[in-house]
Every structure is written in C-alpha cells, then in structure tokens.
C-alpha positions in Angstrom: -39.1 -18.4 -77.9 -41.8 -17.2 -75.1 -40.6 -20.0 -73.4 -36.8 -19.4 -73.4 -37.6 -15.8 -72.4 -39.7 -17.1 -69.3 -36.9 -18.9 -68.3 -35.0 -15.9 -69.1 -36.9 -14.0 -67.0 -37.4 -16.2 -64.2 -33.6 -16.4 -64.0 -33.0 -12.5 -63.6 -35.5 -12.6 -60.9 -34.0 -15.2 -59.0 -30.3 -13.3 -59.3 -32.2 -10.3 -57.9 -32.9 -11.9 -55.2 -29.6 -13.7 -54.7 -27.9 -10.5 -54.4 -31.1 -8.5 -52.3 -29.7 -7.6 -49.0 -32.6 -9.1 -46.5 -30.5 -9.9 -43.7 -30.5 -5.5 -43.2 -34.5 -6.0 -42.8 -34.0 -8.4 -39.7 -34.8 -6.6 -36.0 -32.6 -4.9 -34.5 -32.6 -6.9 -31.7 -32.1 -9.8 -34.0 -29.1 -8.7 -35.6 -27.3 -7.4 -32.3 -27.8 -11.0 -30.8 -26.2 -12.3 -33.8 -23.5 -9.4 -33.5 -22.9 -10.6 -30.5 -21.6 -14.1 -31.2 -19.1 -12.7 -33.4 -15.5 -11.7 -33.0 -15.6 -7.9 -31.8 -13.1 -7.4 -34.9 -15.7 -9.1 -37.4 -18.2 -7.0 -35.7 -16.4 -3.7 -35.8 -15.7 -4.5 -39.5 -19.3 -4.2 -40.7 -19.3 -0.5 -40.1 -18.5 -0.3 -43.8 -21.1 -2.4 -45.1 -24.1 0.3 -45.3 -25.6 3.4 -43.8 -27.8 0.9 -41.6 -24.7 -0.7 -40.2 -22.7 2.2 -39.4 -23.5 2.5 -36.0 -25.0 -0.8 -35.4 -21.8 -2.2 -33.9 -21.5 0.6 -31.1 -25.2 -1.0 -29.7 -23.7 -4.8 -29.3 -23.6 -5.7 -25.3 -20.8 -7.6 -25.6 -17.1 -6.8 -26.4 -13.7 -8.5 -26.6 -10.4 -7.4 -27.6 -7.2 -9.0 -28.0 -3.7 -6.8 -28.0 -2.7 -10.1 -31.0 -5.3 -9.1 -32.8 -6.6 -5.8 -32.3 -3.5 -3.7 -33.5 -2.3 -1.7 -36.5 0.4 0.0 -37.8 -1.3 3.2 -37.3 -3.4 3.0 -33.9 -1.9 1.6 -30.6 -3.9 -1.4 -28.3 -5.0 0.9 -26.4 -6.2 3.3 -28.5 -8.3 1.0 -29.9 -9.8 -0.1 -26.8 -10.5 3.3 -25.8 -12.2 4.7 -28.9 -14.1 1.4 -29.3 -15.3 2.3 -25.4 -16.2 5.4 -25.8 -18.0 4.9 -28.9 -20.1 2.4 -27.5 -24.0 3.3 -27.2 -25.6 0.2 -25.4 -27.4 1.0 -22.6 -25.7 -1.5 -20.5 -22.4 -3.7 -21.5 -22.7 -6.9 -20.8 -19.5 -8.0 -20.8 -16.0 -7.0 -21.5 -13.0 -9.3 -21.8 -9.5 -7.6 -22.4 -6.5 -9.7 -23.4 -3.3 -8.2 -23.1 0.0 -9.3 -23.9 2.8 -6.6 -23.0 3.6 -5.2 -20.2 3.8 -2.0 -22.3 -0.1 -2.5 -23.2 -1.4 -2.4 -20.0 -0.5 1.0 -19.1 -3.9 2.2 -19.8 -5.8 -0.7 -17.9 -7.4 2.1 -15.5 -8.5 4.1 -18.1 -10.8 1.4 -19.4 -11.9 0.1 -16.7 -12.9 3.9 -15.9 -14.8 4.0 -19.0 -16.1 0.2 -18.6 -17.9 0.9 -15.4 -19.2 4.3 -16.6 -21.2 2.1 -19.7 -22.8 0.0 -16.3 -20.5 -3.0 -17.2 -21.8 -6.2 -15.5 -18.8 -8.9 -16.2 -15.5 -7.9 -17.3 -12.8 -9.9 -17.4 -9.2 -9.3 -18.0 -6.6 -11.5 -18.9 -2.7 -10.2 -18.5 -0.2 -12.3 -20.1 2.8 -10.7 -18.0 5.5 -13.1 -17.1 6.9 -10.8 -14.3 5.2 -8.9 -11.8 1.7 -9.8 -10.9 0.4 -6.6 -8.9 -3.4 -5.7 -8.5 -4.0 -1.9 -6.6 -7.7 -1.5 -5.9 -8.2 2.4 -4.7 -11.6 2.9 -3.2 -12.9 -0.1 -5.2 -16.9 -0.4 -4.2 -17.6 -3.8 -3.3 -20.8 -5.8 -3.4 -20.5 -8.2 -0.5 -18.0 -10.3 1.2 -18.0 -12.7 -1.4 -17.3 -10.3 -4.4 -14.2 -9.9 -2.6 -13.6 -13.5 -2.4 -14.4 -14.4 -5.7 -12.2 -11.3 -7.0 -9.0 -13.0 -5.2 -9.6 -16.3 -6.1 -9.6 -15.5 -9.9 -5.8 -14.0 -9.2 -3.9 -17.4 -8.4 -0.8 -15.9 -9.3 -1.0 -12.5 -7.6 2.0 -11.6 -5.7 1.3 -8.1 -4.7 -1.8 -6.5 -3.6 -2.6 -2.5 -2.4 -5.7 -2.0 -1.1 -6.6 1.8 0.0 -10.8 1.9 1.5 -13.0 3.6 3.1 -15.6 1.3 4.5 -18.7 3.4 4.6 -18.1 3.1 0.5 -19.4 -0.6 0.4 -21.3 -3.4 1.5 -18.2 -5.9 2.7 -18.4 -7.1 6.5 -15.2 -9.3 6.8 -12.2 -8.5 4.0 -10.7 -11.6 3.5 -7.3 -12.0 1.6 -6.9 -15.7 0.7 -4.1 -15.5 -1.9 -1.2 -18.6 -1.4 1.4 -16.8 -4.2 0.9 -13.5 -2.5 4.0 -12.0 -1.2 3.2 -7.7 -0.6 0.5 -7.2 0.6 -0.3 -3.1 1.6 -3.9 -2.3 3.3 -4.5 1.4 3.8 -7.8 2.2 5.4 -9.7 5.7 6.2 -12.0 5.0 8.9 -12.4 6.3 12.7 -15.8 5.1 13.4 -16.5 1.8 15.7 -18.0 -1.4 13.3 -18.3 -4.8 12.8 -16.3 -7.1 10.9 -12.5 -6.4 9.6 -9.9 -8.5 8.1 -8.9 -11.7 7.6 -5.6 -12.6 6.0 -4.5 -15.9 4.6 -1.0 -15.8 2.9 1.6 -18.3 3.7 3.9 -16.7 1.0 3.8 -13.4 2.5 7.0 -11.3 3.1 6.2 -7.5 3.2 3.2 -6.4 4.7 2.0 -2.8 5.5 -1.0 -1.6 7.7 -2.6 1.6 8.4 -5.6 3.5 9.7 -7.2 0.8 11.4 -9.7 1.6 14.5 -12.9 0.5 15.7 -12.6 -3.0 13.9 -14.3 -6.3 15.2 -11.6 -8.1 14.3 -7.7 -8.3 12.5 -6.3 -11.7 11.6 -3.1 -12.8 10.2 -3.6 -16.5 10.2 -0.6 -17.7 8.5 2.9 -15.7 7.5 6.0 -18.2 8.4 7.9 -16.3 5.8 7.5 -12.6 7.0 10.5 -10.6 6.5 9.5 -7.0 7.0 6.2 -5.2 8.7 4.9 -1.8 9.1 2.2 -1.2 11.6 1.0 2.3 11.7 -2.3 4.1 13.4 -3.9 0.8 14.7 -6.2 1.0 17.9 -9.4 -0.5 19.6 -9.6 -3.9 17.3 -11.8 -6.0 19.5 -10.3 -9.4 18.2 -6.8 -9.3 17.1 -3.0 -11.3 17.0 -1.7 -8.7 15.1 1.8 -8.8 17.5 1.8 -12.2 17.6 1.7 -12.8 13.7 4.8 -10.9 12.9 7.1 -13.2 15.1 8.8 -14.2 11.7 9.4 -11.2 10.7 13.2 -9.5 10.5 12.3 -5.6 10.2 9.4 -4.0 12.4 8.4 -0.9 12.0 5.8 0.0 14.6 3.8 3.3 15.5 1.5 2.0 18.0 0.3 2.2 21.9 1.0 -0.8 24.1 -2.3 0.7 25.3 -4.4 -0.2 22.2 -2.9 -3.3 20.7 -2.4 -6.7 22.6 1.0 -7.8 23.5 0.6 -11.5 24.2 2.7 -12.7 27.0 6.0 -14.5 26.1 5.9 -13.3 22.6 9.3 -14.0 20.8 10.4 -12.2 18.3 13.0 -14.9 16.7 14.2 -13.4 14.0 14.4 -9.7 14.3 17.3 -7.6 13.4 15.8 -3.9 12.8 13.3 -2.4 15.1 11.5 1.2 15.0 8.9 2.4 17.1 7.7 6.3 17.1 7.9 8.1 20.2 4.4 9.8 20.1 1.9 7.1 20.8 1.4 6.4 24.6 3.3 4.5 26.8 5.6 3.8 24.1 8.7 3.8 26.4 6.6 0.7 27.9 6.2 -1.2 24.1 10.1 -0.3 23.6 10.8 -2.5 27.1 8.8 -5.4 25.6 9.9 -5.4 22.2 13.8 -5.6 24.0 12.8 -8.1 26.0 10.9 -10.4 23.4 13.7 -9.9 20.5 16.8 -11.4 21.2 18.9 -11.3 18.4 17.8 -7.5 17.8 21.1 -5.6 15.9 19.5 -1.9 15.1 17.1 0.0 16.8 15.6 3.3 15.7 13.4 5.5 17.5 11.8 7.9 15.9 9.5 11.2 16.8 6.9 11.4 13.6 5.7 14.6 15.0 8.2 17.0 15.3 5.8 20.0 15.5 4.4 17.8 18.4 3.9 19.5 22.3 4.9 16.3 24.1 4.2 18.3 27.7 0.7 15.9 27.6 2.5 13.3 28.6 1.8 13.4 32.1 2.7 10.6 34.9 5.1 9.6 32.6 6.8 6.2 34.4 9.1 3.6 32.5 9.0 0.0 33.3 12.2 -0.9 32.8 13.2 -4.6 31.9 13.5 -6.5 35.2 16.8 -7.5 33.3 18.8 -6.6 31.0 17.5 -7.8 27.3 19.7 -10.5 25.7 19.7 -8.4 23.0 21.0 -5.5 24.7 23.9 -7.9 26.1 25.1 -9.1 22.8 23.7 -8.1 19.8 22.6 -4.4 19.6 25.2 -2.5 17.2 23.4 0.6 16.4 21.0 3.2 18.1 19.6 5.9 16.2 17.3 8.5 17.7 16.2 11.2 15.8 14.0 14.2 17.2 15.3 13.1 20.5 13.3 15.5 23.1 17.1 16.5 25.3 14.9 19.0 27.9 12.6 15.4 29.0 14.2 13.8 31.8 12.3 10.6 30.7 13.2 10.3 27.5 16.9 10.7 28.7 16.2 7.8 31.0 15.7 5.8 28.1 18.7 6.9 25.8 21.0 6.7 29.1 19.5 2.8 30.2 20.3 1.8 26.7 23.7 3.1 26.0 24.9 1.9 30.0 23.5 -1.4 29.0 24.3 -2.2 25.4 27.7 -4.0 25.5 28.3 -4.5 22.1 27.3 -1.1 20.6 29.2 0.3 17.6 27.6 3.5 17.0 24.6 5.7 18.7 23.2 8.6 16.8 21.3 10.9 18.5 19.5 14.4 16.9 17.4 16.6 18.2 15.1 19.0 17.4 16.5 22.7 15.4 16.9 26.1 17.7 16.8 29.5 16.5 20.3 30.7 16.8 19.3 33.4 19.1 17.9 31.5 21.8 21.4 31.6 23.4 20.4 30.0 26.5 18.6 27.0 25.4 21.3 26.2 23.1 23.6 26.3 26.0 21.1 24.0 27.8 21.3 21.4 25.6 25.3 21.3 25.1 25.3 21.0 28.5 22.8 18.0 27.6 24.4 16.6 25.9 28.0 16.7 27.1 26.3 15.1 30.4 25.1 11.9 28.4 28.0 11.4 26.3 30.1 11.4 29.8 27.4 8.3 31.0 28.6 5.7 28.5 30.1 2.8 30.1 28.8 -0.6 28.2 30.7 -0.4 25.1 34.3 1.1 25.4 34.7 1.1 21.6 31.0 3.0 20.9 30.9 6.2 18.6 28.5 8.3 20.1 27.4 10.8 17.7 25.1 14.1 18.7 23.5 16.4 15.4 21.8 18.8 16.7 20.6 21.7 14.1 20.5 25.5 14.8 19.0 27.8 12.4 18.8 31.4 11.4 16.4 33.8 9.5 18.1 36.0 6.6 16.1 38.7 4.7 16.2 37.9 1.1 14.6 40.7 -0.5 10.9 39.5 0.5 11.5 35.9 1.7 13.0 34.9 4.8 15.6 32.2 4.1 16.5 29.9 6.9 20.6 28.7 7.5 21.3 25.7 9.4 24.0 25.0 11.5 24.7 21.9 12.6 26.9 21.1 15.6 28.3 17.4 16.6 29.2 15.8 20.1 31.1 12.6 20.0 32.3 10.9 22.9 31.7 13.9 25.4 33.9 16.4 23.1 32.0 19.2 21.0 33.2 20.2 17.8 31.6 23.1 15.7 31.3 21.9 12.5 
C-alpha cells in the first residue's frame, strides 16, 4: 500500500511539473530572441497568456505584418499597424517588413514609416502588391551616402514614377544617380542656391515626362539615355559646371523651358526632331536669343507659347536689349507654326514688339495668334489709348498668313467700394485683324 501511494505520489509530482510554467522564468533576453523568430501575429497573441507577457511583445526588435493576415472584422490594416507601432517599447527596431495588398491599404504608408523611423528603425522593408501604378515620392528623405541611394532604386525594378523634392545640405549624397530602366515620370525638385560638388545622374531609357527645378551651383547634370521623351519642363536651372541637359531632350515633343541662354549650354546644331509645343518665359535673360535657337533647331514646331511668369515683374532692367534674329527664316516658321500665344505681352517695349511682329510677318502657315497683355486701371485714360493704338499698329503688320486670326485680350479693371472691401471689375476688350470691338 506504501508502495502504491509512492507511486501515487511520485505521479502528482511529475503532473505538477508538466503543467509548471518554466518557460516564464527564462531571461528576458532569452525569450525576446525567441519572440523574435515568430510570426508577429503568434507573437502579439501571447499578450493574453499572463501578467508577465502582457507587455513582453511590445519589446521584440523585429516586426512583420501582412494586410492577408493581419486584419479583422473590427480593426482596419492599418490600424493595426499603427497601434502595434506606437505601442512598441524596444529601444531600437530592428526591422520592419510591411506587406500590403490593396491599393486601399496603403494610404497610410507615410504614417508608418513616420512612426518606423521615430522607434530608430534600421531595415524596413515594404512590399506593395499593386498591379497598377508604381509611384515612390521621397520629400526631404535624409540619405546616407550615394550608395543608399543606389541600393534604394535598385530594389524598385518596377518603379515607373519617381518625385524627388531635396535640400542638399540635409544629407551626405555627392552624385544622385537615378538608374531605373521601367521608369517613365520622373519629377526632381531641389532647394539649393549655394555652389557644390557632385549633382545628378539619370539613367532611364523608358522615360517620357520629366520635370526639373531649382537647380544651381551643381558639378554636374546628366541625362544619359531618354530616346522615348515626350514632354520636359526645365525651370530655374543655372551655373551647372558639366551638363547636356539641351541636348538630352531632342526626343522630346513638348518643352517647357524657363531658362537663360546665358546659363545653360546650347550645343551647336542641336535638333529638336520631334517637337510640336514649345514655351519659354520671357523673364530670364537674353531669352529673345534662346527663342531664335529653339526656331531654328525645331523644325517641325506647330505651337509656340511665350509666357511672362512675372507679371508683377519691372522689366526696365533689361538694358542693351539686342535680338539676334535667325540669319533665316526657321523651317518651322515657313510651314508648320499654327498657333502663337503670348500672354503678359509687355505692348510699351519696342523689343518685345520686334519679336511678336518677326513672327507673325514670317509665319506662313499661322491659324491663330493670341496676344494679352498686362490689366490697366480704367482711369489711366491715356495709357489705355496708348496701347489700342498698339495694338491696332501690329494687327495692320500681318502679312505671312492671309487666313491668320489675330486675337488681342487686353484687361482693364476698376475699383468699386463695397462697404469695406474694394472689389475689382474687369473689362476686357478684343482686337482682331486690326478692328477693335468692345466686348
């Protein structure tokens, strides 16, 4: 009987310790590295297995979460995500890997990566199962070095458009290169005035829209390869010390340009092949001179614009002002050029009137020319008289194109006292072939 109770005994004790829960005495640090080779789901799940693991979870340095698995009926992806962030105590996360399948989930991905970087996250990766659009926008992103940059781009083999606003001083990166075959947008926006080394280099046979600004001071601006270029904008770009930035938009069917012949090369010969629409600002210097190349280099040009950006602008700095003209009259001019917009048109510059009259003489094939100028009070009687007279006078100098609509908007405008406001009125007045109609 003593003997069957020893047994007995023996076997209570041993289900005692069966059920004892000793993996709770293991270190910390123990148990996190075992935490960590979990599922984050597993891992979030034994909150509810004691006091001691209630808040272990929140200390493991490495997370992952998948918009398959890590939903509910009750909590969206994303909240989920974001409490599971915020909640997080480690001193430093490890990693982070985000997989997200909807295009609806992803809304929030700068929220997390917000809160990511704020926990001193040191490898995140994210993984968008989107079938459409692939778009990456890095605002003010701090880079390491040139090759964080690099590496960054490589791991996007199916980008297709890429924004990238910077400010220099705000990282460590010499020479920004952009080495993406599938991209096609590419839109580089940068806030710096200050002379420095290094600059851009872009690699993106696939690219068809790309947009430039703010660039001055740089060592260098390369567009290696863009056959399929369909549209550019260059704005604010001066003093590159190395640059074909002209020359790599030959491809291209709509320029926009607001730059000084002055501060960016124009190779010699340059052909612009394939372009249709053209504006260039009339505010950066010598840009009467630029507006004689781009004629001459563009052949098959259809639609020119130009444009004054300033209009508050006092364009009486422009001194020794002297127009090259074309030593002959552009092909383009001859028989392709349709339509001629010019808006802010300054009517009391005899150069500029130079350039409007040259074009309209000499554009053969011209449908329609819009020209607007800047608005006058109303009771400035005399100016406003001044330029009808203007006006009138270059209507009565078109000869090229018998069949032409010329077409002058020129606005006129009016205070009225509305109680404490002042309200301005527009008027706007149109000229068309020499006659003037008060509209």
């Amino acid at each position: 009987m003593e003997q069957r109770c020893k047994i007995g005994g023996e076997s209570l004790r041993n289900r005692n310790s069966v059920n004892e829960d000793r993996i709770s005495e293991l270190p910390e640090a123990l148990l996190l590295e075992i935490l960590s080779s979990l599922p984050t789901e597993n891992v979030i799940a034994t909150s509810v297995l004691s006091k001691r693991w209630r808040s272990l979870w929140k200390m493991v340095p490495k997370l992952e979460f998948d918009s398959k698995i890590h939903k509910s009926e009750h909590h969206r992806f994303s909240e989920i995500v974001c409490r599971s962030l915020l909640s997080h105590k480690a001193p430093v996360l490890e990693s982070l890997s985000l997989v997200v399948r909807d295009k609806t989930e992803a809304l929030d991905i700068g929220i997390w990566v917000g809160i990511a970087f704020s926990h001193h996250v040191r490898k995140f990766v994210l993984d968008l199962w989107n079938k459409g659009e692939r778009e990456l926008h890095l605002y003010y992103v701090e880079f390491k070095d040139d090759e964080s940059v690099f590496n960054l781009l490589c791991g996007c083999p199916t980008l297709q458009d890429l924004v990238v606003f910077r400010h220099p001083n705000m990282d460590m990166v010499d020479t920004f290169t952009i080495a993406v075959p599938s991209l096609q947008r590419l839109t580089i926006e940068e806030n710096n005035a200050v002379m420095r080394e290094g600059g851009y280099v872009i690699n993106a046979p696939s690219l068809k829209y790309l947009n430039i600004k703010g660039f001055s001071g740089l060592e260098c601006f390369l567009v290696e390869n863009a056959p399929e270029l369909v549209e550019a904008k260059i704005i604010y770009v001066s003093e590159i010390t190395y640059e074909k930035i002209l020359e790599s938009l030959t491809s291209a069917k709509r320029l926009s340009l607001r730059i000084s012949p002055l501060e960016i090369k124009y190779p010699t010969g340059i052909i612009f092949y394939r372009l249709l629409y053209l504006e260039l600002t009339t505010n950066e210097s010598e840009w009467w001179n630029l507006l004689s190349l781009m004629l001459d280099g563009s052949p098959q040009l259809q639609n020119l614009k130009l444009i004054d950006s300033w209009p508050y602008r006092d364009k009486d700095c422009l001194v020794d002002w002297k127009w090259n003209q074309p030593k002959r009259v552009p092909e383009c001019l001859l028989l392709h050029l349709e339509t001629f917009v010019w808006t802010k048109y300054e009517w009391q510059r005899e150069e500029e009137k130079e350039v409007a009259a040259y074009i309209l003489k000499n554009a053969r094939r011209l449908k329609k020319a819009t020209i607007s100028t800047k608005p006058i009070e109303s009771k400035q009687l005399e100016k406003l008289e001044k330029r009808r007279e203007m006006l009138n006078e270059l209507a009565s100098e078109v000869k090229a194109s018998v069949s032409c609509q010329l077409v002058f908007e020129a606005d006129t405008f009016s205070y009225r006292h509305s109680g404490p406001r002042r309200v301005v009125v527009p008027h706007t007045f149109s000229v068309t072939l020499g006659t003037t109609e008060k509209e």
